[in-house]
SEVO-572900 format. One record per residue: residue in one letter; x, y, z of N, C-alpha, C, CB in turn. Coordinates in steps of 0.1 Angstrom, whole numbers, plus 5000, padded with zeros to 4 digits. Glycine has a CB too. Layout:
N
aXYZXYZXYZXYZ/...
//
This chain:
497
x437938164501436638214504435838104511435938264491/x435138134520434838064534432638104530436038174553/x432538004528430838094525429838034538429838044504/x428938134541428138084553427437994546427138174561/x427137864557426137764551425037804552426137644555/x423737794541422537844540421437734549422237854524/x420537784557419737684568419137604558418637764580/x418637494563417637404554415937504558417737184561/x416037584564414637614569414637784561414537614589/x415837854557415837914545416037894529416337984547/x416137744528416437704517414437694512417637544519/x414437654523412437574524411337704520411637504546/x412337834525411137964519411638014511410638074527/x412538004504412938054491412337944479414638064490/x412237844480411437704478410337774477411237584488/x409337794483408237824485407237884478408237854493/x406437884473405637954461404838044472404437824449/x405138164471404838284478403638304474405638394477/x403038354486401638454476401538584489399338344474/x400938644490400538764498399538714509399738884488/x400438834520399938814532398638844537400738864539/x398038794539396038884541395738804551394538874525/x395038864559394038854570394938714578392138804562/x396038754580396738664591397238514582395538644605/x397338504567397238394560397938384546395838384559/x398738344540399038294530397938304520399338174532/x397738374508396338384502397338434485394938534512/x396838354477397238324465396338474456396738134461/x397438534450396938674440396038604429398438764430/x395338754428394138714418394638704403392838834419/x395938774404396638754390397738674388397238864386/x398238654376399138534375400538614375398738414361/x400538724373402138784371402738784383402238934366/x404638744387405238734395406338784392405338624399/x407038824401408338904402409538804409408039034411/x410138834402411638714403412638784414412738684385/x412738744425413838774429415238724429413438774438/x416338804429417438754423418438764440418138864407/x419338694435420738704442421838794436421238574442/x422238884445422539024437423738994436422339174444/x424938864441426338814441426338744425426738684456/x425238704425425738614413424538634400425838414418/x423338714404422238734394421538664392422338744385/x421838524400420538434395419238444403420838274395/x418238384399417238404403417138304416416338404391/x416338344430416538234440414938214446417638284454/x413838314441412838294446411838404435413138314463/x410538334436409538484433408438514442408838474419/x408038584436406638644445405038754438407538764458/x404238734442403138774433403338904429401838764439/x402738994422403339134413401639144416404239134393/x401139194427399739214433398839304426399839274446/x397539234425396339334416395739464421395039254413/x394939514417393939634424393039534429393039764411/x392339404426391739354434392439274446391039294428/x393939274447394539214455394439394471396239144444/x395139474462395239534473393939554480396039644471/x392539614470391439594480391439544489390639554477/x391239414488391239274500392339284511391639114491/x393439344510394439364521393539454527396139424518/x393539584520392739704528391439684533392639804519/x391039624528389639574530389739504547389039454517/x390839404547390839324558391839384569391139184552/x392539514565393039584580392239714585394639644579/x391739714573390239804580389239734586389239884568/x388439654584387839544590387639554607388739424585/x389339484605390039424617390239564625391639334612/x390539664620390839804630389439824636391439964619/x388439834625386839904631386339804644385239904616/x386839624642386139554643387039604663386239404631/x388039654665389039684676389139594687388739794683/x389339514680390239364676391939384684390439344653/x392439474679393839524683394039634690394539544672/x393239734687393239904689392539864706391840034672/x391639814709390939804719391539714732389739754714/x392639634729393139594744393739654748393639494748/x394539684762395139704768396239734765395039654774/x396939904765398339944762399439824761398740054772/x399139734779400039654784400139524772399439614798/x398539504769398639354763399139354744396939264766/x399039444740399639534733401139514729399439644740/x401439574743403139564742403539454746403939664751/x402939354751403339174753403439144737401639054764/x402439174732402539084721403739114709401239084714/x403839264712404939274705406439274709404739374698/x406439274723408039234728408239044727408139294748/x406938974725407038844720407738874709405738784718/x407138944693407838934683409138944680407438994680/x409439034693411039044690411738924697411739184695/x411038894703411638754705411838624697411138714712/x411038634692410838574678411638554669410038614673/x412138724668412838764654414638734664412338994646/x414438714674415538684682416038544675415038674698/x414738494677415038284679415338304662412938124686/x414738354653415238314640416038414634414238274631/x416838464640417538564638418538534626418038614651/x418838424627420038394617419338374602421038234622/x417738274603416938264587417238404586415138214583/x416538524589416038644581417538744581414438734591/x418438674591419938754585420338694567421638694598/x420138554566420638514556419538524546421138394559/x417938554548417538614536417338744532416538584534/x418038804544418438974534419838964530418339154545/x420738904533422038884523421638844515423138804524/x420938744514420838684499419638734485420538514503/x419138804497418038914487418439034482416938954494/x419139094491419639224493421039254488419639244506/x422139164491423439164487424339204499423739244475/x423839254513425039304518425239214527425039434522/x426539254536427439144543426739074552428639204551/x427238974554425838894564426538934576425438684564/x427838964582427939064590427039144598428439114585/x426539214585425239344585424339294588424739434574/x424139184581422739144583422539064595422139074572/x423139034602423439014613422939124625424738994612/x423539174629424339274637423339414634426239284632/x422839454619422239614616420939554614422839714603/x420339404610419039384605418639304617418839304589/x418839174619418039104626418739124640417738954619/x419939234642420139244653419039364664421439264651/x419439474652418739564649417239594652418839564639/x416639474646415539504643414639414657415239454626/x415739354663414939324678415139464685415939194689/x416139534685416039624693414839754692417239674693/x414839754681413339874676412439844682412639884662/x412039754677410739634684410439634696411139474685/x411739614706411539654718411439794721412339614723/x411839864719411739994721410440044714413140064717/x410540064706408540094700407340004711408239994679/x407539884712406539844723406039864738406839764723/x407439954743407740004754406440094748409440054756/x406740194738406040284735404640304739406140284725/x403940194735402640154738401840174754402740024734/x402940134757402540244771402740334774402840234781/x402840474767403140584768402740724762403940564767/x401340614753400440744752400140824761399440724750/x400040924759399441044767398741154766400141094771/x397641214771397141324768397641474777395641284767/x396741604775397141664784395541674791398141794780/x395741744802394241804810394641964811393841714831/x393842064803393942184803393042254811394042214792/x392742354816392142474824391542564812393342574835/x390442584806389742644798388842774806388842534792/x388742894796387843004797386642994791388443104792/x386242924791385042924783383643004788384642784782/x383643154784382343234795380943234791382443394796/x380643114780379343094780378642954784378943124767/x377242934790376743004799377243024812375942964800/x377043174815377143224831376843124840376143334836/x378343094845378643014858378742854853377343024869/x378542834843379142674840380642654841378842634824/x380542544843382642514844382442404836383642454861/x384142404832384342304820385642194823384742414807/x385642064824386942034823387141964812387441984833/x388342004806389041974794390041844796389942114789/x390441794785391641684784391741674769391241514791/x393041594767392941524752393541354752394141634739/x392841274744393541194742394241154731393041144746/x394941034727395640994712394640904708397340924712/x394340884695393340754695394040714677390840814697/x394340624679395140534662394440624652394540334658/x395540664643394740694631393440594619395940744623/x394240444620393140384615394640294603391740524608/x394240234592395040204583396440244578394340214576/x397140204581398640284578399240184566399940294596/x400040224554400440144549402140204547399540104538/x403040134550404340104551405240104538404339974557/x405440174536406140134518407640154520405440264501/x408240024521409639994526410539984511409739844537/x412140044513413040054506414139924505413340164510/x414439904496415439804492416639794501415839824479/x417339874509418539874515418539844526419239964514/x417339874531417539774547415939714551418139904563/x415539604539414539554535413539544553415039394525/x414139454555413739404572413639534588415439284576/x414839554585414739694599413839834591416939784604/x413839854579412839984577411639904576412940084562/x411139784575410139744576409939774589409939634572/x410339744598410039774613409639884615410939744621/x410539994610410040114615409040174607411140194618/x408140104596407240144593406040084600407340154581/x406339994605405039864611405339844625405239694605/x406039864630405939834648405439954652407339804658/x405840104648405340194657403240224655406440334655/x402840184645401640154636400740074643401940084624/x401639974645400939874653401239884671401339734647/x401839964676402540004689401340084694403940104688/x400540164683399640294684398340264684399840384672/x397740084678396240044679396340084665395040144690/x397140114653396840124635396639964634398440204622/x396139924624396439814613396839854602395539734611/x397839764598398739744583398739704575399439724582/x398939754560399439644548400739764545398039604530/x401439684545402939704541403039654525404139614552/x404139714518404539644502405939664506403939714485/x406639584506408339614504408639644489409339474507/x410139664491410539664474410039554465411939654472/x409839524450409739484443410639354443409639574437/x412239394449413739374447414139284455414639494449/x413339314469414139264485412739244492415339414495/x412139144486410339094495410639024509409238934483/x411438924511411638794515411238844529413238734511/x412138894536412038914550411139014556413338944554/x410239074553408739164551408239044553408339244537/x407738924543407138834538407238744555407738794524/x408538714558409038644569408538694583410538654569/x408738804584408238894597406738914596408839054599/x405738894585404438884586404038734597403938894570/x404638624590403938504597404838514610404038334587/x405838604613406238594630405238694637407938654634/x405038754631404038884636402238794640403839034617/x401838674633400938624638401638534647400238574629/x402138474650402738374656402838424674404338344647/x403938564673403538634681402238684685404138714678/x401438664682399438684689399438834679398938724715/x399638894672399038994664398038974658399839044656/x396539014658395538924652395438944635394038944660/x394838844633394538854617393938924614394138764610/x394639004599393739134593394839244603391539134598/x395639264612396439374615397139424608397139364622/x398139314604399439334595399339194582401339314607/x399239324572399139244556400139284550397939274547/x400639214540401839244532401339214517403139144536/x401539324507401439284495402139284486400739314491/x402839214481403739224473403439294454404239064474/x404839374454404339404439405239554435402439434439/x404939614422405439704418405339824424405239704409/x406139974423405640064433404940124419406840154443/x404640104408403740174401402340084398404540214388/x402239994406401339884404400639914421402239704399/x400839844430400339794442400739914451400839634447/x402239964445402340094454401540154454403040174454/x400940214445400440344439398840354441400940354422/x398640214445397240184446396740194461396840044441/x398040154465397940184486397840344485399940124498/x398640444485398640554477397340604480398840534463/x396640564472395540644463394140574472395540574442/x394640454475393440434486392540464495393440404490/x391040514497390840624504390440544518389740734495/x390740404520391040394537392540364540390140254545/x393240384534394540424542394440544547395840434535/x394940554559394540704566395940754568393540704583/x396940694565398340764563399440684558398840814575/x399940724552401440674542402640724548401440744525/x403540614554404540644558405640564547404540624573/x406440664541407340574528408940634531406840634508/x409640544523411340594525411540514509412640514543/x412340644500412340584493413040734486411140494491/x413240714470413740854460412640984463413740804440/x413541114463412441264461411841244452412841414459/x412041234444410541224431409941154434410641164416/x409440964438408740944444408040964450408840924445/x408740994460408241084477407041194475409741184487/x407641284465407041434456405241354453408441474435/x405641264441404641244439403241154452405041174427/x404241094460403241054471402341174479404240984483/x403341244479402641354488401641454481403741444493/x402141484466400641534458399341454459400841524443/x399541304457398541234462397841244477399041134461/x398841194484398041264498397441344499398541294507/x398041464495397941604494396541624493398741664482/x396041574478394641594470393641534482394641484453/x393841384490392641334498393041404513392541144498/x394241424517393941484527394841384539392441504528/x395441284532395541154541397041224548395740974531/x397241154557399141184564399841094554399641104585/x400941214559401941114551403241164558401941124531/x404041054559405841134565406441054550406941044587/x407741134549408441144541410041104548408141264536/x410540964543412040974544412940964532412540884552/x413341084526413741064511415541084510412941194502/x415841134504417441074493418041224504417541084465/x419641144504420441264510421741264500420841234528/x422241344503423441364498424741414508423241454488/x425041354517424941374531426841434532424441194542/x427041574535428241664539429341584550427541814547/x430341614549431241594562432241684562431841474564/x432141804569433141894575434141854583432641984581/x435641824577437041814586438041884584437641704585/x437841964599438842074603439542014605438842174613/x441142104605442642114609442942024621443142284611/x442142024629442641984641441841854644442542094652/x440841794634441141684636441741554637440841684634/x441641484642441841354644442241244632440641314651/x443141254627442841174613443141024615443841234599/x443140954619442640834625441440814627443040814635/x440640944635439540874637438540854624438940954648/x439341024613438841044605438340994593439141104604/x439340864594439240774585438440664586440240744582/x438640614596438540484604436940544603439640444623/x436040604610434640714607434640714598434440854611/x435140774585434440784569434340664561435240894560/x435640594565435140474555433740374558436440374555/x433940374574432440284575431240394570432140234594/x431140524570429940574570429740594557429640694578/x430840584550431040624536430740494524432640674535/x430940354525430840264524430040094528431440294525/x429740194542429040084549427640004534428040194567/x426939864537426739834527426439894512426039804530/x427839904509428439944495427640104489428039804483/x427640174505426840324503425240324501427440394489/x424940194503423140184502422540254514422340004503/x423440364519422640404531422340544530423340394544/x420740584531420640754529420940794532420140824529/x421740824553422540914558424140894553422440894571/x424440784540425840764544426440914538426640614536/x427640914544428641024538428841024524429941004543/x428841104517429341094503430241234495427941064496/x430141324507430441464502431941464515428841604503/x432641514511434041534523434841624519435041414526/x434341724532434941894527436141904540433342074528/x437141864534438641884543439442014544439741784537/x439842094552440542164552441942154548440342184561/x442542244538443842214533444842164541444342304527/x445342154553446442064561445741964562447042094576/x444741904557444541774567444341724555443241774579/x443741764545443741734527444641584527444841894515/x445741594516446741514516446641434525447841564517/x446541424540446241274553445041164550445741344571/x443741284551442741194553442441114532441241314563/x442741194527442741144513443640984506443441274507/x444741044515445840884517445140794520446940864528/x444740814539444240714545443040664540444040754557/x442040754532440840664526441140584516439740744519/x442540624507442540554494443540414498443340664480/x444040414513444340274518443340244521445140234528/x442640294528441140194532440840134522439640264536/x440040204511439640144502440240044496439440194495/x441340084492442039964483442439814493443540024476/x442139834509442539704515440839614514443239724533/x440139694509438539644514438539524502436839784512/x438039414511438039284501436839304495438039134508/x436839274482435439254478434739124472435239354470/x433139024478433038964473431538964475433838874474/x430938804475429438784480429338804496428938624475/x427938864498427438904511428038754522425538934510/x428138654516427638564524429238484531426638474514/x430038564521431938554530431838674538433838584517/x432038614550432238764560433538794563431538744575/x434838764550435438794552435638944548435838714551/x434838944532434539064525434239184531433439034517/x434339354526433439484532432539524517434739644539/x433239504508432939534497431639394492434439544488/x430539464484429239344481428739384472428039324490/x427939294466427439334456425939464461427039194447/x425939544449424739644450423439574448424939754438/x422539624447420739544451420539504438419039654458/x420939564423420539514412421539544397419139554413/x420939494391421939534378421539684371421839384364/x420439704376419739854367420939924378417339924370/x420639894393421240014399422839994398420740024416/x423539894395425139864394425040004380425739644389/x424140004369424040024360424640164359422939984357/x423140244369423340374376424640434379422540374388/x424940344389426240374400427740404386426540174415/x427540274375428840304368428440414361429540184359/x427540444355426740584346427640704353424640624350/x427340714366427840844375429640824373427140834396/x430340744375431440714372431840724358431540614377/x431340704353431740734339432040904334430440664329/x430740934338430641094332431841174343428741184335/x431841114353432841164358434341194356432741114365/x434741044348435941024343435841114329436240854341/x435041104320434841214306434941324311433541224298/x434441364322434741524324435941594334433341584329/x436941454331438341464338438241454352439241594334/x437641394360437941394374438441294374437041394383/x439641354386440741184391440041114404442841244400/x440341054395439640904406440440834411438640784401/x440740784424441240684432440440564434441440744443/x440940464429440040304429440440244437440140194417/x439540124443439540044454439839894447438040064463/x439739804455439939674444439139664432439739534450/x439739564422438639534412437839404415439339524398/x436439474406435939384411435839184405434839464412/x434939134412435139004406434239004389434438874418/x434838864383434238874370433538764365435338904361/x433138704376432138574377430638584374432138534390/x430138714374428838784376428438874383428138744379/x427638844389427238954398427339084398427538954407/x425939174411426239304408426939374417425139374406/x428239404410429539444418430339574413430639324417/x430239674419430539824417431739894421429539904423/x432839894417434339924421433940024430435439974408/x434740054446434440164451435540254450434040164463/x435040394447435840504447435840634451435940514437/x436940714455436940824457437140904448437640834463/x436641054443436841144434437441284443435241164425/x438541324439438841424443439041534439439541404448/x438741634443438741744443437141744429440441794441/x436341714429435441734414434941864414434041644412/x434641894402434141984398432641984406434241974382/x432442124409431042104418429742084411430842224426/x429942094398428842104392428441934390429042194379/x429141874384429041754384427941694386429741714389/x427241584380426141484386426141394396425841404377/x427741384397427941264414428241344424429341154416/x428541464422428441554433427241604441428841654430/x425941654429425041704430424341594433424841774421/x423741524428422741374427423241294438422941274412/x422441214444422241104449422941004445421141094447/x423940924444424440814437424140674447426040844434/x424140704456423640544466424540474461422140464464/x425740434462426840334458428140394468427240314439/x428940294462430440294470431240414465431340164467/x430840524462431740624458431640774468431240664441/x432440864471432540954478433441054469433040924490/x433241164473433841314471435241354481432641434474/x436041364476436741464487437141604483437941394491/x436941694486437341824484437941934494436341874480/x439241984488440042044494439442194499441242054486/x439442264511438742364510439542444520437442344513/x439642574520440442694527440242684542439942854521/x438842694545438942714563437042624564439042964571/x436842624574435242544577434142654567434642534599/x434342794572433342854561433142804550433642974557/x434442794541434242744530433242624531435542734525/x433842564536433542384538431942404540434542294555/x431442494551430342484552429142534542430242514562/x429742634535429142654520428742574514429742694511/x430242514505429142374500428742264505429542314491/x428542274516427642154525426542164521427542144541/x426242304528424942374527424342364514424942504531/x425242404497424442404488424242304478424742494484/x423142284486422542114483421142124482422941994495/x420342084471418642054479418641914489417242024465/x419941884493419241754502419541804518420141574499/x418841804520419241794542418941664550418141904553/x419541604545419441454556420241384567419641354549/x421341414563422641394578423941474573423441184581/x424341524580425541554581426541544597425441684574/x428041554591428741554604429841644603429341404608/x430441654617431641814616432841654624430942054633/x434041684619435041624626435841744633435841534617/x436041714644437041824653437441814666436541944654/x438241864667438541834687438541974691440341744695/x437942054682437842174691436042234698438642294680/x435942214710434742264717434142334704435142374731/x434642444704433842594698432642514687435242734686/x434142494677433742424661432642294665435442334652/x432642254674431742154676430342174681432242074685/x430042274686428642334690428242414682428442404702/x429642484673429042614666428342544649430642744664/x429342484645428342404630427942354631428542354620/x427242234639426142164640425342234638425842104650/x424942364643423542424640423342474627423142534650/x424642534623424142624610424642504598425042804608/x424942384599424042274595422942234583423542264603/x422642224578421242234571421042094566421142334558/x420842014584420241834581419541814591421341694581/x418841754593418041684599418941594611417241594589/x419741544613420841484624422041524618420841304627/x423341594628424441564625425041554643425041674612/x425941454629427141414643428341484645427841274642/x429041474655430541534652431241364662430841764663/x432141414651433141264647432641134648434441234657/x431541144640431241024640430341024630430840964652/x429640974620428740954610427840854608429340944603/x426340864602425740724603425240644611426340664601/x425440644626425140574636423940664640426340544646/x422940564641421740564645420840514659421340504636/x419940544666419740464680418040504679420740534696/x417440444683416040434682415540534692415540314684/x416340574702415640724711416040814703416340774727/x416640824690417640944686416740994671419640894683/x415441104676414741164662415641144646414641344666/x415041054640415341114625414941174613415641044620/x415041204603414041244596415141384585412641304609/x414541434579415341544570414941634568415641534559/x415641744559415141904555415141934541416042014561/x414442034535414642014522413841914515415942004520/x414741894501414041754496414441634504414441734482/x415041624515414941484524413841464527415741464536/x412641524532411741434533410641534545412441264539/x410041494548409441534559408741434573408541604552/x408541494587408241394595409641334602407541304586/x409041264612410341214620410141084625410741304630/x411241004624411040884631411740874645411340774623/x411540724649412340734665412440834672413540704666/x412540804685412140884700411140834706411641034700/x411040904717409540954723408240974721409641024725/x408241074710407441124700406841014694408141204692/x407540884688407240874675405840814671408340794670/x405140764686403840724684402540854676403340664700/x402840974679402741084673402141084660403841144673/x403141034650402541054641401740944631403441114637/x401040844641400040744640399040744645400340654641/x398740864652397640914661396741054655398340964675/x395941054659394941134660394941234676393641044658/x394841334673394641404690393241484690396041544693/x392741404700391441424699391241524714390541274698/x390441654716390141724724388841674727390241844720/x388541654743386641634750387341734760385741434757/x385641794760385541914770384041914775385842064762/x383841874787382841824797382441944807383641694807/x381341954803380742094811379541974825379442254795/x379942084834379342034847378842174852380441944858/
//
């Protein structure tokens, strides 16, 4: 085992007695409680951070409202705008390797990933959301308006920032969902306080002081660290946040949106999938494999589109079932920080906790399972990955959400079948069809019931390419064109001459 060496300049902010990000500044919580962040390979603790007050979040809110009325940010130039934030990603360019090695080491997955899906990643958004900024638009319409006789009217609309946006980012891809809750926000003239997970602070925390550094002015983008029933719940409920954009569990999400609901504020929704894969007869089973195991596994299944459901057609049953249970069992498993590893530890010991729970009841209620290596016995939070085949549909790992290294495979008669139980699910978040046949390839994508699906391919994501879900996945959409949309206001003026 070969381990990346850790920078002396991420050794220095794990060091560091954190406090919350406000008004462009390092600013120490009014309370003394802190939250320990661990290292999910081995459990020990490597850093903490403040567990933020109701007078803490005021003062964030207080100071990106401020800064928004004061139009400070909202008021220059689309152009100068998007300078400052194609700077950032330059930024996140030059230190691309600290914030790869503090979401492995916060997070648990392969520094590989964190490489290449976070701080590779998360330059490319950056850029592409900043682009954005030039591309507000309104329309100019032709109106009837027949009172008074003989007046004329001309009409337009423009977009104008909604005002305070706060960001409430998820544990599995700490750094790149931070982005896509905060660049397009700030792309639009909003100002921000973001809270990451409780779990995975570090690189949120990191991209705030690049976000000044880059010329974002102080009081734009604030970060507060803390619980989601503490500091979350208080962003939430705040009545100058003017919209809540979260990714995170349906129940949560549920309850965000009652809240909103009651004041009236926006809110998009990116919530839990349980994500289908239909493979017909005439697929490819090479590709089929070589495709499911990354989408199925990719950081140890911490992904909401990953695959977790796999409805095979009986000839192809027996192939692609083989080929997964070699995948699996060749996948090395260790700490994020050997890139020799695929297999990592999960984000925490509650959720390792979860993940074996679903496995257990599984095995009590006789499903055969196919195991991948075992894991190590040194510590850490490390979750054997596995296939279940053929399960009972009723089941809790079928039905539920499990977010770990485990998948379904199930034998099924012809794609109808298959597409049945795709469909009976309350989640609609991704799904994919595998096939080389034309027809099958235009024809189930639509009747579908996700928000994106691929055919032969799974998981892969691009920042022109809308996302978002159906059902209890969530509501709202991210990336595209569009996506400055839903951080705007559309305001109608109509000018009589």
């Amino acid at each position: 085992m070969t381990l990346t060496i850790i920078l002396p300049k991420v050794l220095a902010f794990l060091e560091k007695q954190h406090g919350l990000y406000i008004q462009g500044q390092w600013k120490e919580s009014s309370g003394s409680d802190r939250l320990t962040v661990f290292d999910p390979a081995t459990g020990n603790s490597i850093s903490s951070v403040p567990d933020a007050s109701l007078l803490d979040v005021n003062q964030a809110v207080q100071s990106a409202k401020q800064s928004f009325d004061s139009g400070i940010w909202r008021g220059l130039t689309p152009c100068a705008r998007e300078r400052v934030l194609l700077r950032l990603a330059d930024l996140v360019e030059r230190d691309a390797e600290i914030l790869a090695q503090l979401e492995t080491l916060e997070q648990g997955k392969s520094i590989t990933l964190s490489r290449i899906l976070e701080a590779g990643g998360a330059q490319n958004w950056i850029r592409y959301v900043a682009g954005l900024s030039t591309k507000l638009t309104g329309k100019s319409m032709d109106v009837s308006i027949p009172l008074p006789p003989g007046a004329r009217y001309t009409s337009f609309t423009r977009k104008e920032p909604v005002g305070v946006v706060t960001g409430i980012v998820p544990w599995n891809f700490p750094l790149l969902i931070s982005v896509w809750k905060i660049l397009p926000a700030l792309a639009a003239g909003c100002s921000v306080v973001a809270k990451p997970s409780e779990t995975t602070p570090l690189t949120l925390l990191y991209l705030a002081q690049l976000a000044t550094e880059a010329g974002v002015p102080a009081g734009i983008f604030n970060v507060v660290t803390g619980r989601g029933t503490g500091a979350g719940e208080a962003l939430v409920r705040h009545p100058d946040i003017a919209k809540v954009s979260f990714t995170g569990s349906t129940p949560v999400g549920k309850r965000i949106a009652e809240i909103c609901g009651a004041r009236l504020a926006r809110v998009s929704l990116e919530l839990g999938g349980k994500n289908p894969a239909l493979v017909l007869a005439d697929a490819d089973v090479d590709q089929v494999v070589s495709g499911l195991a990354l989408a199925g596994f990719l950081n140890q299944g911490q992904v909401c589109a990953a695959c977790s459901r796999v409805y095979i057609e009986a000839p192809l049953f027996d192939k692609v079932s083989a080929g997964l249970a070699a995948a699996i069992g060749s996948m090395r498993i260790g700490p994020g920080l050997d890139e020799a590893t695929q297999i990592n530890p999960v984000v925490s010991a509650a959720h390792q906790a979860k993940i074996n729970a679903y496995q257990q009841t599984a095995l009590e209620k006789g499903a055969e399972i196919v195991w991948g290596q075992d894991v190590p016995e040194n510590g850490g939070y490390y979750v054997r990955p596995a296939l279940v085949l053929n399960p009972n549909d009723s089941l809790p790992l079928v039905r539920e959400e499990v977010f770990g290294p485990v998948m379904t495979l199930t034998r099924v008669r012809n794609a109808e079948e298959g597409l049945a139980y795709a469909n009976d699910s309350r989640f609609g978040l991704a799904a994919s069809v595998w096939t080389t046949g034309l027809q099958a390839a235009i024809d189930l994508p639509a009747r579908l019931q996700a928000g994106t699906v691929w055919v032969n391919s799974h998981v892969m994501i691009d920042p022109n390419l809308p996302f978002g879900g159906l059902k209890d996945s969530g509501l709202g959409r991210d990336f595209g064109t569009d996506w400055l949309d839903a951080f705007t206001e559309t305001k109608s003026i109509c000018i009589r001459y």
